[in-house]
C-alpha positions in Angstrom: 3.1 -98.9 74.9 4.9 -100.1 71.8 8.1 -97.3 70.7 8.9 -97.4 67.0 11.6 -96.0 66.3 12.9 -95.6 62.8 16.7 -93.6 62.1 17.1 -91.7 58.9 20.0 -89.5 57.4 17.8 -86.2 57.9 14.1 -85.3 59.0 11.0 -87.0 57.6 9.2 -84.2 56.4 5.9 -86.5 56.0 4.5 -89.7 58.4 1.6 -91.1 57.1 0.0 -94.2 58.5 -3.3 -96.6 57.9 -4.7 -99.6 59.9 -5.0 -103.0 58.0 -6.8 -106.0 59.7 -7.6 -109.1 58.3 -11.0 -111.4 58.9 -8.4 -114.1 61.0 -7.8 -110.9 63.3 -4.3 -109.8 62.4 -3.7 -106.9 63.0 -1.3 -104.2 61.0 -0.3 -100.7 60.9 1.5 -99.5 57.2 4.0 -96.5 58.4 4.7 -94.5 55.3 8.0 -92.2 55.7 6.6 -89.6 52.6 9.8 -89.3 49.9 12.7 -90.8 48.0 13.9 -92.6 51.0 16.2 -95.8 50.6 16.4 -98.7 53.2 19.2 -100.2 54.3 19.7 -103.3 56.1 17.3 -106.1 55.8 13.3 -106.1 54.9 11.8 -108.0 57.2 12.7 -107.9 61.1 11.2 -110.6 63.1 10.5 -110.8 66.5 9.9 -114.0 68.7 8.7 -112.6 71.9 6.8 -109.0 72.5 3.7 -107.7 70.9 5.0 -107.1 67.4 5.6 -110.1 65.2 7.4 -108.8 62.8 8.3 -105.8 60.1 8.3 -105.4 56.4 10.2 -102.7 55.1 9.3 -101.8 51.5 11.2 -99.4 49.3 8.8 -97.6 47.0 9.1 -94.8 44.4 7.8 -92.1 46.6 7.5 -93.5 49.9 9.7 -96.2 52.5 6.6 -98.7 53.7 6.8 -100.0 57.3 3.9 -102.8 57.4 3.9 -103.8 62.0 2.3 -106.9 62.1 1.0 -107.3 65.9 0.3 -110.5 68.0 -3.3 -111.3 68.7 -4.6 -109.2 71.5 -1.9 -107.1 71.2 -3.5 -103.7 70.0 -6.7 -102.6 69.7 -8.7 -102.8 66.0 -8.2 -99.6 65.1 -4.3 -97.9 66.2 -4.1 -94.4 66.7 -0.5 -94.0 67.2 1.4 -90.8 68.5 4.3 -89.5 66.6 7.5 -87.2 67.3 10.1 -86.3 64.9 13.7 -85.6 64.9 16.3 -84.2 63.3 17.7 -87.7 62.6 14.5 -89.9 62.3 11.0 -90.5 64.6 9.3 -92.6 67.4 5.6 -93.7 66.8 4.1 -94.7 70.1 1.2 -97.4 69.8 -0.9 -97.8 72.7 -1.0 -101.8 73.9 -4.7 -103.7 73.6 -4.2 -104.2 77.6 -1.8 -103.2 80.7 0.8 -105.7 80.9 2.0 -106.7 84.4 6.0 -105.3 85.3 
């Protein structure tokens, strides 16, 4: 499994999420944290190693936009993933495509 977590000054009220795939097989899950939340810190983390290539933070008027771009392979087409809030933020788990070896 794949832990997001995302810190915030107080508890999301609101997670939404939607898959996004493209015809090349890239795979994508937006994370929308529901509200006037602003980011701090830099838009776009990258990753060289691991299943998640990289993330795109986007500040919008009524949401904060996490886009997860995946590797190939690394999650399934369509991502169901499981969330838990805190006081001080969330975790979204996302199932990996396959069982990697310890």
């Amino acid at each position: 499994n794949i832990v997001l977590h995302a810190a915030t000054n107080t508890e999301v009220e609101r997670v939404t999420w939607f898959n996004l795939s493209e015809s090349s097989g890239v795979r994508r899950l937006a994370v929308d944290l529901r509200g006037p939340w602003h980011k701090k810190g830099a838009s776009v983390l990258r990753f060289d190693v691991g299943p998640v290539k990289h993330i795109v933070v986007g500040e919008h008027e009524d949401r904060l936009r996490l886009s997860v771009e995946f590797r190939a392979g690394a999650v399934a087409k369509e991502i169901d993933p499981v969330l838990v809030r805190g006081a001080q933020g969330f975790n979204l788990t996302i199932p990996l495509a396959v069982r990697l070896a310890p």
